[in-house]
Structure formats: structure tokens, C-alpha cells
C-alpha positions in Angstrom: -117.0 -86.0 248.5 -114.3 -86.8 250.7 -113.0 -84.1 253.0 -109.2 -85.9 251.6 -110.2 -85.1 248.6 -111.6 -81.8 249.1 -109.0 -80.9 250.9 -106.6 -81.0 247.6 -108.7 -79.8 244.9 -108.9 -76.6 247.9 -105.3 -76.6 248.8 -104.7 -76.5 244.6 -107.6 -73.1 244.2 -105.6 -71.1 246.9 -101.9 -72.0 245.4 -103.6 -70.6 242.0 -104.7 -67.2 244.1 -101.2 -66.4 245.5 -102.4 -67.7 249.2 -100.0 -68.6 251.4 -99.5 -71.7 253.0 -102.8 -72.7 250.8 -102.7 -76.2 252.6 -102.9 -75.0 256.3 -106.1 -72.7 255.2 -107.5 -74.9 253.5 -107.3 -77.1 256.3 -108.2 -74.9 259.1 -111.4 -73.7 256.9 -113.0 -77.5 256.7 -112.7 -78.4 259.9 -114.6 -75.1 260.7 -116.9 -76.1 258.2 -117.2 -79.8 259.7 -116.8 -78.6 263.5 -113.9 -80.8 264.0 -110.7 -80.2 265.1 -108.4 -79.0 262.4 -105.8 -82.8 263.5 -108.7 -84.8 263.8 -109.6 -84.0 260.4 -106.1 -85.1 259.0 -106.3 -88.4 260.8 -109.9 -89.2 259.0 -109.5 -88.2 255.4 -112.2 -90.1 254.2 -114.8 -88.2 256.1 -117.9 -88.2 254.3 -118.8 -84.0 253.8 -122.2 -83.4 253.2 -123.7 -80.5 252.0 -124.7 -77.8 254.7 -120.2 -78.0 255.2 -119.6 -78.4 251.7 -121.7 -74.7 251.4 -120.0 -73.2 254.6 -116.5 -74.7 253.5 -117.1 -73.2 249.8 -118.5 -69.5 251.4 -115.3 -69.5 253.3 -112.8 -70.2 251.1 -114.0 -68.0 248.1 -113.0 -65.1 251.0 -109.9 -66.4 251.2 -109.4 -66.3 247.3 -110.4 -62.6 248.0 -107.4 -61.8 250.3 -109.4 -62.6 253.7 -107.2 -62.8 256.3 -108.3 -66.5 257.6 -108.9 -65.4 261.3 -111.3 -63.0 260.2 -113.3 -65.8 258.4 -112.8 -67.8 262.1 -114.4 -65.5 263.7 -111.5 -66.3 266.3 -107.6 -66.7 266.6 -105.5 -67.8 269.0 -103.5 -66.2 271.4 -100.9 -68.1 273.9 -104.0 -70.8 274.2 -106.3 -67.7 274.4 -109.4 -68.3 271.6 -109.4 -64.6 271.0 -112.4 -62.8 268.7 -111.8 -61.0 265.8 -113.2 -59.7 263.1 -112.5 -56.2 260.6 -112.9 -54.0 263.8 -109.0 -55.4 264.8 -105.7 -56.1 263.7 -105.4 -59.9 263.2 -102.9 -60.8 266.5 -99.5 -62.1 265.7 -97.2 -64.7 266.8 -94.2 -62.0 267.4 -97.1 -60.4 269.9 -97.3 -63.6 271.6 -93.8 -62.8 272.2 -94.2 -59.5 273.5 -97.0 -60.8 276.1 -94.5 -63.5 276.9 -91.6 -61.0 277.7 -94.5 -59.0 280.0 -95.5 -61.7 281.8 -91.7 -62.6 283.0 -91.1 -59.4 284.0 -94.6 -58.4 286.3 -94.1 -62.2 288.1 -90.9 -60.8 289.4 -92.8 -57.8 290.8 -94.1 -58.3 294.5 -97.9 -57.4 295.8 -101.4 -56.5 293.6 -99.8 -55.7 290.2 -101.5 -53.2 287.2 -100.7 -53.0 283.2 -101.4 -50.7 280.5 -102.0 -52.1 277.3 -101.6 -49.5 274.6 -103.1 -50.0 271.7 -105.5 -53.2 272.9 -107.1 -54.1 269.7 -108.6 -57.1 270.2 -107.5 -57.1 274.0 -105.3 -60.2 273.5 -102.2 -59.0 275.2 -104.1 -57.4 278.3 -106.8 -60.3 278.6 -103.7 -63.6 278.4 -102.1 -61.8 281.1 -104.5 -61.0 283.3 -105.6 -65.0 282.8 -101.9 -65.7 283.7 -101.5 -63.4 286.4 -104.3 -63.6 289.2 -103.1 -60.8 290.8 -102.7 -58.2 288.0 -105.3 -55.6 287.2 -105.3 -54.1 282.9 -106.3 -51.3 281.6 -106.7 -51.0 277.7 -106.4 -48.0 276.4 -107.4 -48.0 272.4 -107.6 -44.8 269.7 -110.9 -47.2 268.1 -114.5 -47.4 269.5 -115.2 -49.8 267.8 -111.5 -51.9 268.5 -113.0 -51.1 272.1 -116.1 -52.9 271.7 -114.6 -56.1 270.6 -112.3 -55.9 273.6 -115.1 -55.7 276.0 -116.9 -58.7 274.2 -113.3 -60.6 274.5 -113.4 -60.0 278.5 -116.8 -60.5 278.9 -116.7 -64.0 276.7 -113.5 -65.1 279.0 -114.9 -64.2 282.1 -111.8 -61.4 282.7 -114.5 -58.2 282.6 -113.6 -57.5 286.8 -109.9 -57.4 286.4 -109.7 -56.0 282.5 -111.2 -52.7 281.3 -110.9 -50.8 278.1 -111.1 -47.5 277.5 -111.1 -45.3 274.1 -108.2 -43.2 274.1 -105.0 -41.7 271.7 -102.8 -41.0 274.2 -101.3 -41.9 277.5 -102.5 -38.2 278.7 -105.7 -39.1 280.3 -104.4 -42.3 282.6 -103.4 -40.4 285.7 -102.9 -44.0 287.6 -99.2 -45.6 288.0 -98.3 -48.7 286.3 -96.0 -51.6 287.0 -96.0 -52.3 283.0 -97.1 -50.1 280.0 -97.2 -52.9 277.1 -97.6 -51.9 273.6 -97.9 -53.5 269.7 -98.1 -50.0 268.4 -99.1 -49.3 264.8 -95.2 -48.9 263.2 -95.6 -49.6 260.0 -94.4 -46.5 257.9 -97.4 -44.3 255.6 -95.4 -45.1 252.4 -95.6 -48.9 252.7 -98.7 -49.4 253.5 -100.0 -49.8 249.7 -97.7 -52.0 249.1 -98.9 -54.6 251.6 -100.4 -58.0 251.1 -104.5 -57.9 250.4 -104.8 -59.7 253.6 -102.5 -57.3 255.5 -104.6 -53.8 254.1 -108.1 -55.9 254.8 -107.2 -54.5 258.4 -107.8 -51.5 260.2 -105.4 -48.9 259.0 -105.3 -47.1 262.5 -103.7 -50.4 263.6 -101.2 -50.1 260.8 -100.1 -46.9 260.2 -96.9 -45.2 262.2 -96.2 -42.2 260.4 -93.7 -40.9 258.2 -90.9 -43.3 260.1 -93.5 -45.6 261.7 -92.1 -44.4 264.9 -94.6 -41.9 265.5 -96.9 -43.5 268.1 -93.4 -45.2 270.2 -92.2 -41.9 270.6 -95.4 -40.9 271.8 -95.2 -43.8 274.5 -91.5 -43.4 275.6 -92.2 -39.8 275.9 -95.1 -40.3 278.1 -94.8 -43.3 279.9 -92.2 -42.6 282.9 -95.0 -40.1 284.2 -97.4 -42.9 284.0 -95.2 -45.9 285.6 -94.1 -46.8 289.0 -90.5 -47.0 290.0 -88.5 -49.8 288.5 -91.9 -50.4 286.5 -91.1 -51.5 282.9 -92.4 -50.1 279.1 -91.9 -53.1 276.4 -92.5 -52.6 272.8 -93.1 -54.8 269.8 -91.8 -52.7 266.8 -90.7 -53.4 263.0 -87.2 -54.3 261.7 -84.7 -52.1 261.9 -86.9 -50.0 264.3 -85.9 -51.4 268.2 -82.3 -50.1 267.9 -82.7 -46.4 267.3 -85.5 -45.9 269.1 -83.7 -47.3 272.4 -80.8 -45.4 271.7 -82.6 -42.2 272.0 -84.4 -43.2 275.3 -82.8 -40.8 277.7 -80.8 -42.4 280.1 -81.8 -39.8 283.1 -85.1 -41.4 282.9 -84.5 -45.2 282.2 -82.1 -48.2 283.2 -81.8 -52.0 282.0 -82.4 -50.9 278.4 -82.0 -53.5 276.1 -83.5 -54.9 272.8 -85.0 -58.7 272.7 -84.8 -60.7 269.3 -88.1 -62.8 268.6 -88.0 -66.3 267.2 -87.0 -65.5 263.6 -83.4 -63.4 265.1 -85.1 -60.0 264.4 -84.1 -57.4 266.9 -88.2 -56.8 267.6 -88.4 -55.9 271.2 -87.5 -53.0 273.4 -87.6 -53.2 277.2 -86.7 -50.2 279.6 -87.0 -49.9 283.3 -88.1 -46.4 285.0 -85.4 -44.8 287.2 
């Protein structure tokens, strides 16, 4: 068969599962298959498929009728032009997150001489290990609740060759980091315990610990504004990704004896998703 053709009758199984965007997977799942890229694949849709792809394209996409998020049936996902491994020991990275990396990595090239960050929360590593590729001066430390979140880190520095300047460590807290900081950067888990049943099947194949805030979802923020001025330099900056409706309060209640240049950022849909706050 046709990979044009395949491609359809694919795009048509995924619709009937309630996937989104059934098309894009679809697509992105055959050209794994194929080991093409995904815009080469468009361009040639009479590409003959034979059978070895036909059974990897078939394996994959019966996990995505299951609720698979697609990146875990990668293996991979990309981060700001990062190819970033993961897999069901991490939370899937978003684009919002590319954001918040973004937002970091403006504010630590206006900081002069060798430069550190905490990334709270690492996950996969993505946000620690893209700036540490941007930034050749900056050292990261990853500080993650998981082990096993930290052992896919470490394989994510290793395979980019970032292990010298980026190191994870298994942690719940800021408590044990004793070292100052010119940027504590965090996705935190902020997703309120009463919504998380609710969630989309690909959303709750993740790890919970990644998920779950607390009663408000601002359980582990708190935690981190508490913490963090007694873990950052002077005029060193804490910048949070949080949930709608979230970024306002929890600013609000930052005290202002201890921070200046507090403001929210909107990502790219207009949602007010960022905070950013400067120790005094």
C-alpha cells in the first residue's frame, strides 16, 4: 500500500477513537515507521510501504487508539530544537514550557560572568539541558522528587553531550541545595487533586507526581517562593509556569520585602501562565 493511502484510512481509525489532531499522528507515526522525515513523507505520497513499516506503523498506532501520548510511542520529543527522550518515567514536555525556557534564557544572558540554574522539577531535563546548550557559560542543577524522572535526565545529558555542565539530583525540596543561584526555573506539578480524573487518557498515562499540586494546585509554588530567595543570588530571578487562573494570586502574595520586578507573562494562547520575580 501506499503510505497516501495509509495515511487516510489511519488519520480516519484515530478520528473514530476521539484522538486529536488524528492527521498530524498519524503522520508523525509513519514516518517513524518509514524512518523518513515526517515533510518528506507528505511530499511522496505514493511511497511504496512494505511490511517490516507497515507492522511498526500498525504496533504504534493501535497505542495511540489506547490514549498513548504520541511522544511516548517516539521514544523522543522535541524541545526548542532539542530531540529530548521520553518515555512513562516523565511528563511529556510542552510548548507553554518552551515558553518558560525561553523567558529563562532572556533573563540569565543579561547576567554578567560564569552563570548557574536550578531547574525544579527536571523531568525529562528539557528545560535545564536547552539552556545549558544555549548558554555556554551556565552551569544546571536538576533537582527532581522521581528516581526514576532522574535517570532519564542523566540519559538526556549524557546522549547530548551536556553531562559536565548539567547534573541531576533526587530531591522534594529546595532544602538540601545550599549553593546560590542566578535562576531557580520551575514547570511545577499544579494541576489541582480533584481534576486529575477528569483528564484526557493521554494526559493521566503520565506520572502523577508530575501532575498533581494539591488541593489548589499551588502546593509545590508555594513551596518554591517560600524557599527560593534563601537559595538565589541578589537580583537573581525565580520564573514559574503555572495553570490558568493560577499566576495572578500567587504573585500577589509574593512578599514584597523579599522581591522586586514582579510581573506575570502571557504565553502564546493570551493566558496569563508565567510569573517572574527578582530577589531584593
Amino acid at each position: 500500500m501506499t503510505a497516501g493511502r495509509i495515511l487516510t484510512e489511519a488519520a480516519a481509525r484515530l478520528a473514530a477513537a476521539g484522538v486529536e489532531e488524528p492527521g498530524l499522528n498519524a503522520q508523525w507515526l509513519l514516518a517513524d515507521a518509514l524512518g523518513m522525515p515526517r515533510l518528506r513523507l507528505l511530499a511522496e505520497p505514493d511511497t511504496q510501504v512494505l511490511p517490516a513499516a507497515r507492522r511498526k506503523f500498525e504496533k504504534g498506532l493501535l497505542l495511540k487508539e489506547q490514549g498513548l501520548p504520541l511522544a511516548y510511542i517516539l521514544g523522543w520529543q522535541d524541545f526548542r530544537g532539542l530531540r529530548i527522550k521520553v518515555d512513562g518515567r516523565v511528563l511529556v514536555p510542552r510548548p507553554e514550557t518552551e515558553e518558560l525556557a525561553g523567558l529563562a534564557a532572556d533573563f540569565l544572558r543579561g547576567r554578567k560572568g560564569p552563570l548557574s540554574a536550578l531547574d525544579y522539577g527536571s523531568g525529562s531535563g528539557a528545560i535545564g539541558l536547552w539552556l545549558a546548550s544555549e548558554l555556554p557559560a551556565l552551569k544546571v542543577t536538576g533537582v527532581e522528587k522521581s528516581a526514576r524522572a532522574v535517570k532519564c535526565a542523566c540519559e538526556n545529558a549524557l546522549d547530548l553531550g551536556l553531562a559536565e555542565r548539567v547534573r541531576f539530583v533526587k530531591g522534594a525540596s529546595l532544602s538540601a541545595r545550599s549553593e546560590p543561584f542566578d535562576a531557580i526555573v520551575s514547570n511545577p506539578p499544579y494541576i489541582p487533586t480533584r481534576v486529575i480524573p477528569g483528564l484526557a487518557p493521554e494526559v493521566l498515562s503520565e506520572p502523577r507526581v508530575a501532575l498533581d499540586g494539591g488541593g489548589d494546585g499551588l502546593d509545590v509554588a508555594r513551596m518554591l517562593v517560600r524557599l527560593a530567595p534563601s537559595r538565589l543570588r541578589k537580583g537573581g530571578a525565580l520564573l514559574l509556569e503555572l495553570g490558568e487562573d493560577q499566576a495572578g494570586g500567587l504573585l500577589a502574595a509574593m512578599p514584597a520585602a523579599l522581591w522586586r520586578d514582579k510581573r506575570t507573562h502571557k504565553d502564546l494562547r493570551g493566558v496569563e501562565r508565567f510569573v517572574f520575580a527578582r530577589k531584593k
